[in-house]
C-alpha positions as CSV (number, residue, x, y, z in Angstrom):
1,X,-9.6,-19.7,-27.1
2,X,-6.3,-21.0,-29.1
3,X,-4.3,-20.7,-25.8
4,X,-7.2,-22.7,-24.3
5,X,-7.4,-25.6,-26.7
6,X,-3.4,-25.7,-26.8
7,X,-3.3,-25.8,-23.3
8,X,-5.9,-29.0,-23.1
9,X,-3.7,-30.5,-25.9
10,X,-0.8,-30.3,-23.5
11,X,-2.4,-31.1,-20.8
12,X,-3.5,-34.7,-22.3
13,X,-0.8,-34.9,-24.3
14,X,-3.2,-34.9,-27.5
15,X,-0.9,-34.5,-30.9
16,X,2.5,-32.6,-28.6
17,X,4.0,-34.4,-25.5
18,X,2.5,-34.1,-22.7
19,X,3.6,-31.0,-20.7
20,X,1.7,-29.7,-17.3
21,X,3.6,-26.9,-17.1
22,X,2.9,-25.4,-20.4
23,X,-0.4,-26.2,-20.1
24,X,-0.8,-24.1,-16.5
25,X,1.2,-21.1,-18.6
26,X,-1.1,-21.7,-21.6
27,X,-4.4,-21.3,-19.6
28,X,-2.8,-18.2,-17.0
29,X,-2.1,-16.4,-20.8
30,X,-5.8,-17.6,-21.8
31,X,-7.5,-16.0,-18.6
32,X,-5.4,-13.3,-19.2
33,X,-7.2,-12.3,-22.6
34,X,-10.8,-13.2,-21.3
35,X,-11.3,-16.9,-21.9
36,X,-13.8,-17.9,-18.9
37,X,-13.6,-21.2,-19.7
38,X,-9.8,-21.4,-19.0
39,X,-11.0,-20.1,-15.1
40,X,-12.4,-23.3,-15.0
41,X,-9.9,-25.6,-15.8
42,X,-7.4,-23.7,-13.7
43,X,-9.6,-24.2,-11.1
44,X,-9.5,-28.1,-12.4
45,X,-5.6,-28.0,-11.8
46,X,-5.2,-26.8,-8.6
47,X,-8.1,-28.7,-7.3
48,X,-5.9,-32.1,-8.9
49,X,-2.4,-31.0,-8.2
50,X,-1.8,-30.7,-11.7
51,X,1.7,-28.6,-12.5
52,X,0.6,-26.9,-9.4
53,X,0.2,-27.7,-5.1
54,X,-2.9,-28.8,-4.9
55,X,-5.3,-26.4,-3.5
56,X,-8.8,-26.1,-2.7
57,X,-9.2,-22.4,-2.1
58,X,-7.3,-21.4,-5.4
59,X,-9.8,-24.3,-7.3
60,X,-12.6,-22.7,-5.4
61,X,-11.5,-18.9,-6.4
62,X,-11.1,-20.1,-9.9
63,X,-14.3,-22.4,-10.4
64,X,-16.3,-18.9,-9.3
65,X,-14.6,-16.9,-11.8
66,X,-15.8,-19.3,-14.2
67,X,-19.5,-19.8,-12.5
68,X,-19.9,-15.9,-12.2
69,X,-19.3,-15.6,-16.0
70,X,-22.2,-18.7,-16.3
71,X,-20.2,-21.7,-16.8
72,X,-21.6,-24.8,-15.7
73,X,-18.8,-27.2,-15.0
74,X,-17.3,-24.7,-12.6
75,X,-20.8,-24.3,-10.8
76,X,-21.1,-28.3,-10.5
77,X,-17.6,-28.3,-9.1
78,X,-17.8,-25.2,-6.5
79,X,-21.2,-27.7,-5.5
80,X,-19.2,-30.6,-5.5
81,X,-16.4,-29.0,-3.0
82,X,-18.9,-27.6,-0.9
């Protein structure tokens, strides 16, 4: 979960300067070690564009990662996007 709170930190620029990038790296490192909730906000920056092409398949894959593991923001989103 550190990677996934740094990672939000860069993403808004909350205490460090904002950085997209690192935050993308932060959150691949996060899913990498188990953090469910990072699926969901990777699927958050490729469904935005953020530090990445936006792309709805790759938000879609990610948001069910995250729904499969029971997390509600990524179920309301893979509703949202159909």
């Amino acid at each position: 979960t550190a990677c996934n709170n740094l990672a939000l930190m860069y993403e808004q620029g909350n205490g460090v300067e904002k950085d997209l990038k690192k935050a993308y790296d932060l959150l691949m490192i996060a899913v990498k070690r188990g953090n469910t909730r990072s699926c969901y906000h990777l699927g958050r920056f490729y469904e935005n564009g953020l530090a990445v092409q936006a792309d709805r398949a790759k938000a879609k894959e990610w948001y069910s990662k995250a729904a499969a593991k029971g997390d509600k923001d990524a179920k309301a989103a893979l509703e949202r996007l159909g």
